[in-house]
VMD Tcl script that draws the C-alpha trace (Angstrom):
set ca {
  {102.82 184.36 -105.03}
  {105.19 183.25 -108.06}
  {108.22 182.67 -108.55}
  {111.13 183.63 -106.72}
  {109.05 184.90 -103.70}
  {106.84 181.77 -104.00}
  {109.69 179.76 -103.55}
  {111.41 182.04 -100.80}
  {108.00 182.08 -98.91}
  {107.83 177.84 -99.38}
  {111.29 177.09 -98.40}
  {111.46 179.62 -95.37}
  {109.36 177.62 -93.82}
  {106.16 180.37 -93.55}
  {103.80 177.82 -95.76}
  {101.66 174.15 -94.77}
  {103.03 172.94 -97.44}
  {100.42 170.51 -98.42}
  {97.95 173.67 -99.52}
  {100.33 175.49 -101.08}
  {100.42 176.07 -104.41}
  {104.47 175.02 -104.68}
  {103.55 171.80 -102.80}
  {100.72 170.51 -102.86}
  {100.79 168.74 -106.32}
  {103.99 167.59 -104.56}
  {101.80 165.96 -101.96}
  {99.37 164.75 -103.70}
  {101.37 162.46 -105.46}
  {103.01 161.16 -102.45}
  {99.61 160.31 -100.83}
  {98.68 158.93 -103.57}
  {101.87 156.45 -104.50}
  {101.49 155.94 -100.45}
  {97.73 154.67 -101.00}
  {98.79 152.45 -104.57}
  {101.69 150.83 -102.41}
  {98.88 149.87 -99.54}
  {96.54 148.56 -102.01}
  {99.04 146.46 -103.77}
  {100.38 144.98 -100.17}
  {96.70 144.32 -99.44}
  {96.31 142.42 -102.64}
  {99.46 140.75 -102.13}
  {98.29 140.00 -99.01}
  {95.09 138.74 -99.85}
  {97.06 136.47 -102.79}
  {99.37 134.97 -100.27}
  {96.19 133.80 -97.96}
  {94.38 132.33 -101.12}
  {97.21 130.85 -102.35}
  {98.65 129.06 -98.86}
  {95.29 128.16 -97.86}
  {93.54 126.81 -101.20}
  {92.44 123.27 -100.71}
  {93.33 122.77 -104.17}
  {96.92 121.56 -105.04}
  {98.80 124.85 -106.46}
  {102.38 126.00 -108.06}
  {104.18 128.98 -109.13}
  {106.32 128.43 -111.84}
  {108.28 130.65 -114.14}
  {108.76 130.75 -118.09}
  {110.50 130.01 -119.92}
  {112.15 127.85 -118.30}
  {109.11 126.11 -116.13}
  {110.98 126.51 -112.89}
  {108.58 125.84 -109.87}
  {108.71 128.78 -107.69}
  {106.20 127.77 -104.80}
  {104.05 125.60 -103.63}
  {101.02 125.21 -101.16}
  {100.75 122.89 -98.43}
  {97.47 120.66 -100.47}
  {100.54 120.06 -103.50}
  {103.38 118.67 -100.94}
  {100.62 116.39 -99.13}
  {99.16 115.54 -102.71}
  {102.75 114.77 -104.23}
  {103.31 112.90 -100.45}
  {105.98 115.13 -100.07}
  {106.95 117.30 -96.60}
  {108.82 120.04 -98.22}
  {108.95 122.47 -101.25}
  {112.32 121.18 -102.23}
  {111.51 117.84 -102.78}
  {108.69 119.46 -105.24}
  {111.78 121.24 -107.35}
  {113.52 118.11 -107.68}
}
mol new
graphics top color blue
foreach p $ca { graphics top sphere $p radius 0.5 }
foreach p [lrange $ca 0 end-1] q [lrange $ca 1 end] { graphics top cylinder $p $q radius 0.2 }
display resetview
């Protein structure tokens, strides 16, 4: 099936859709920007964890302007500080 009677056949609802020839490129794609968006959470995840739970003092900044962004809990107790604003300051 091609063209106009591919897509008649697609849209009337008679196909799977995710076999078809019209659509499953279509899905493809999805599962796979569905699968890149649940590895980059996981390694966002996994970032977060290293980062909060490092025993060694850590900081986020930004350039150019060297604006501190975050902060872990081993940099407020090494600074002798209880929170991440007193860090900015």
């Amino acid at each position: 099936m091609v063209g106009f009677s591919a897509w008649y056949y697609c849209f009337a609802g008679y196909c799977n859709r995710v076999s078809c020839r019209c659509h499953g490129e279509q899905a493809k794609r999805v599962i796979t920007k569905k699968r890149q968006f649940e590895e980059l959470a996981e390694s966002e995840r996994k970032f977060r964890n290293l980062f909060e739970h490092s025993p060694a003092g850590m900081l986020r900044i930004t350039t150019p302007h060297w604006n501190v962004v975050d902060a872990n809990q081993a940099l407020l107790h090494m600074f002798h500080v209880s929170t991440f604003d007193e860090v900015k300051k």
